[in-house]
C-alpha positions as CSV (number, residue, x, y, z in Angstrom):
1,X,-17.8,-13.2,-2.0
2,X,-16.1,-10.2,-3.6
3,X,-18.3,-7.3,-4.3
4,X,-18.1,-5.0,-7.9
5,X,-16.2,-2.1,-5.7
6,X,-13.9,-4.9,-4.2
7,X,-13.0,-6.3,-7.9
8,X,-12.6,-3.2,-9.1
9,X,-10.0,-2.6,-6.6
10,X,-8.1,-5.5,-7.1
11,X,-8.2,-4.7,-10.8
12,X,-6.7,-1.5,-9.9
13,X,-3.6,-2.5,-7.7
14,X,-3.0,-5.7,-10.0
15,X,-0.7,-4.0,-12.6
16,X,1.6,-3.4,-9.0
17,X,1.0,-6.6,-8.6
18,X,4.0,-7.7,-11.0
19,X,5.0,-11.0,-11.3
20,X,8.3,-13.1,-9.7
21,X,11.0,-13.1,-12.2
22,X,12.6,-16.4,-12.2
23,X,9.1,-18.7,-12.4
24,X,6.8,-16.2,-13.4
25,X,4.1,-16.5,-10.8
26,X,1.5,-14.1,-10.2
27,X,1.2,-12.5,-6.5
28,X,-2.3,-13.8,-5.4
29,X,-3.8,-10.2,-4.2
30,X,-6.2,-10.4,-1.2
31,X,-7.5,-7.7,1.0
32,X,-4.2,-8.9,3.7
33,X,-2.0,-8.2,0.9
34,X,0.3,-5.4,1.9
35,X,1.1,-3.0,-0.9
36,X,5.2,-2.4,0.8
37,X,5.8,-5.5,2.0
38,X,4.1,-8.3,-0.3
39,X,4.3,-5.9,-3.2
40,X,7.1,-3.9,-2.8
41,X,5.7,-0.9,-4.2
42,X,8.5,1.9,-3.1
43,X,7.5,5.2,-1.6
44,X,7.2,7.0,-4.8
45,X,5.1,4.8,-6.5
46,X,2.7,4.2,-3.7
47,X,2.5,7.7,-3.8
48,X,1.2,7.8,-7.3
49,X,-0.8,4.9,-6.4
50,X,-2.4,6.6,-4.2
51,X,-3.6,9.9,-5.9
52,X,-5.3,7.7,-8.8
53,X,-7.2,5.7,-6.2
54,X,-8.2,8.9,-4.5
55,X,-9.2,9.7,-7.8
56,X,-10.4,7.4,-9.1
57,X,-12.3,5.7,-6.1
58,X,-13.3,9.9,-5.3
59,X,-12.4,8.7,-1.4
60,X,-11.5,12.1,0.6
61,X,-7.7,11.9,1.0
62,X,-8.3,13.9,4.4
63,X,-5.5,12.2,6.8
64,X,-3.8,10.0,4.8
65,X,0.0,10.5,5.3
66,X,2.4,8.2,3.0
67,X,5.0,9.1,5.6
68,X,3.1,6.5,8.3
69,X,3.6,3.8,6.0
70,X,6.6,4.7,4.5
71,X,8.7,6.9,7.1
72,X,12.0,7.7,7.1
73,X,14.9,5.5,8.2
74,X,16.9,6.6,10.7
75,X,21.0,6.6,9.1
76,X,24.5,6.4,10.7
77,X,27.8,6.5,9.2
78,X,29.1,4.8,12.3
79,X,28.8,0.9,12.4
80,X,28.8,0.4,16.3
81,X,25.6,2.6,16.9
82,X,22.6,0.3,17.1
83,X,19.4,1.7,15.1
84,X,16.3,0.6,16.0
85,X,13.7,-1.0,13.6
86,X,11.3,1.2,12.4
87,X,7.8,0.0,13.0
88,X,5.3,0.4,10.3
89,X,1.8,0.0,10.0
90,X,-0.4,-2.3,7.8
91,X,-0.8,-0.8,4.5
92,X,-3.1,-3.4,3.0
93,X,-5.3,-4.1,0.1
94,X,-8.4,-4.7,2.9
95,X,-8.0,-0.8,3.6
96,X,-8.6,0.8,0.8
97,X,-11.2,-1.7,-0.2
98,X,-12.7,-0.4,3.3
99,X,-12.2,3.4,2.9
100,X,-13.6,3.2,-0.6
101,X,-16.9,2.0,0.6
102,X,-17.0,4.9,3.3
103,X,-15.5,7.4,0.6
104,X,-12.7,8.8,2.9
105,X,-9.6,7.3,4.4
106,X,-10.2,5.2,7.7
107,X,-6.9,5.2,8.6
108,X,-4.3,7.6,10.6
Protein backbone atom coordinates (compact mmCIF):
# COMPACT_ATOMS: atom_id res chain seq x y z
CA UNK A 1 0.00 0.00 0.00
CA UNK A 2 1.41 3.43 -0.75
CA UNK A 3 1.28 5.90 1.94
CA UNK A 4 0.21 9.94 1.36
CA UNK A 5 4.25 10.77 1.74
CA UNK A 6 5.08 7.91 -0.71
CA UNK A 7 2.33 9.37 -3.40
CA UNK A 8 3.44 12.47 -3.00
CA UNK A 9 6.86 11.48 -3.93
CA UNK A 10 6.05 9.75 -6.91
CA UNK A 11 4.01 12.78 -7.89
CA UNK A 12 7.04 14.69 -7.53
CA UNK A 13 9.71 12.66 -9.65
CA UNK A 14 6.80 11.86 -12.31
CA UNK A 15 7.30 14.98 -14.55
CA UNK A 16 11.22 13.18 -14.86
CA UNK A 17 9.47 10.53 -15.44
CA UNK A 18 9.02 11.48 -19.27
CA UNK A 19 7.65 9.31 -21.65
CA UNK A 20 9.41 6.81 -24.57
CA UNK A 21 9.26 8.72 -27.79
CA UNK A 22 8.42 6.35 -30.49
CA UNK A 23 5.09 4.46 -28.55
CA UNK A 24 4.52 6.84 -25.97
CA UNK A 25 4.60 4.74 -22.83
CA UNK A 26 4.78 5.93 -19.54
CA UNK A 27 7.92 4.73 -17.21
CA UNK A 28 5.98 2.77 -14.44
CA UNK A 29 7.84 4.58 -11.28
CA UNK A 30 8.33 2.31 -8.26
CA UNK A 31 10.43 2.75 -5.20
CA UNK A 32 13.44 0.33 -7.44
CA UNK A 33 13.14 2.84 -9.98
CA UNK A 34 16.57 4.42 -10.45
CA UNK A 35 16.43 8.09 -11.19
CA UNK A 36 20.05 7.73 -13.75
CA UNK A 37 19.54 4.66 -15.04
CA UNK A 38 15.69 3.96 -15.55
CA UNK A 39 15.18 7.67 -15.86
CA UNK A 40 18.04 9.08 -17.22
CA UNK A 41 17.91 12.15 -15.42
CA UNK A 42 21.67 13.77 -16.16
CA UNK A 43 23.83 15.16 -13.39
CA UNK A 44 22.49 18.58 -13.68
CA UNK A 45 19.08 17.92 -13.44
CA UNK A 46 19.28 15.50 -10.66
CA UNK A 47 20.90 18.19 -9.05
CA UNK A 48 17.94 20.49 -9.28
CA UNK A 49 15.94 17.54 -8.42
CA UNK A 50 17.45 17.29 -5.62
CA UNK A 51 17.36 20.74 -3.94
CA UNK A 52 13.39 20.90 -4.47
CA UNK A 53 12.96 17.62 -2.76
CA UNK A 54 15.24 18.81 0.03
CA UNK A 55 12.87 21.54 -0.04
CA UNK A 56 10.22 20.55 -0.49
CA UNK A 57 10.16 17.19 1.52
CA UNK A 58 12.38 19.71 4.42
CA UNK A 59 14.77 16.38 4.66
CA UNK A 60 18.38 17.61 6.03
CA UNK A 61 20.64 17.44 2.92
CA UNK A 62 23.52 16.65 5.56
CA UNK A 63 25.71 14.02 3.41
CA UNK A 64 24.19 13.82 0.34
CA UNK A 65 26.93 14.14 -2.46
CA UNK A 66 25.53 14.08 -6.21
CA UNK A 67 29.08 13.20 -7.03
CA UNK A 68 28.44 9.35 -5.47
CA UNK A 69 25.84 8.83 -7.94
CA UNK A 70 27.02 10.69 -10.59
CA UNK A 71 31.01 10.76 -10.38
CA UNK A 72 33.24 11.53 -12.88
CA UNK A 73 34.42 9.36 -15.78
CA UNK A 74 37.68 8.73 -16.05
CA UNK A 75 38.92 10.06 -20.09
CA UNK A 76 41.81 9.02 -22.47
CA UNK A 77 42.68 10.36 -25.67
CA UNK A 78 44.52 7.06 -26.26
CA UNK A 79 42.44 4.11 -27.59
CA UNK A 80 44.64 1.17 -26.36
CA UNK A 81 44.37 2.17 -22.54
CA UNK A 82 41.70 0.16 -20.93
CA UNK A 83 39.29 2.29 -18.42
CA UNK A 84 37.63 0.70 -15.95
CA UNK A 85 33.81 0.94 -15.32
CA UNK A 86 32.87 3.18 -12.92
CA UNK A 87 30.74 1.66 -10.21
CA UNK A 88 27.76 3.61 -9.06
CA UNK A 89 25.42 3.25 -6.37
CA UNK A 90 21.60 2.82 -6.39
CA UNK A 91 20.03 6.13 -6.69
CA UNK A 92 16.43 4.92 -6.36
CA UNK A 93 12.98 6.24 -5.89
CA UNK A 94 12.75 3.71 -2.58
CA UNK A 95 15.47 6.27 -1.00
CA UNK A 96 14.16 9.23 -0.98
CA UNK A 97 10.77 7.78 -0.14
CA UNK A 98 12.90 6.43 2.97
CA UNK A 99 14.96 9.51 3.90
CA UNK A 100 11.76 11.64 3.71
CA UNK A 101 10.07 9.69 6.36
CA UNK A 102 13.34 10.10 8.65
CA UNK A 103 13.75 13.86 7.45
CA UNK A 104 17.46 13.53 6.55
CA UNK A 105 19.34 11.66 3.96
CA UNK A 106 20.11 7.87 4.83
CA UNK A 107 22.47 7.48 2.44
CA UNK A 108 26.45 8.16 1.92
Amino acid sequence: MVSNLDQQIYDFIQPYAGTYFFNIKKVILTQNTDLDTDLSIDEYEAEELMREYFKKFNVDPAGFDIKVYYPEIPFSWNPFKKINPVLVPDFSIGMLIESAKAGRWLYN
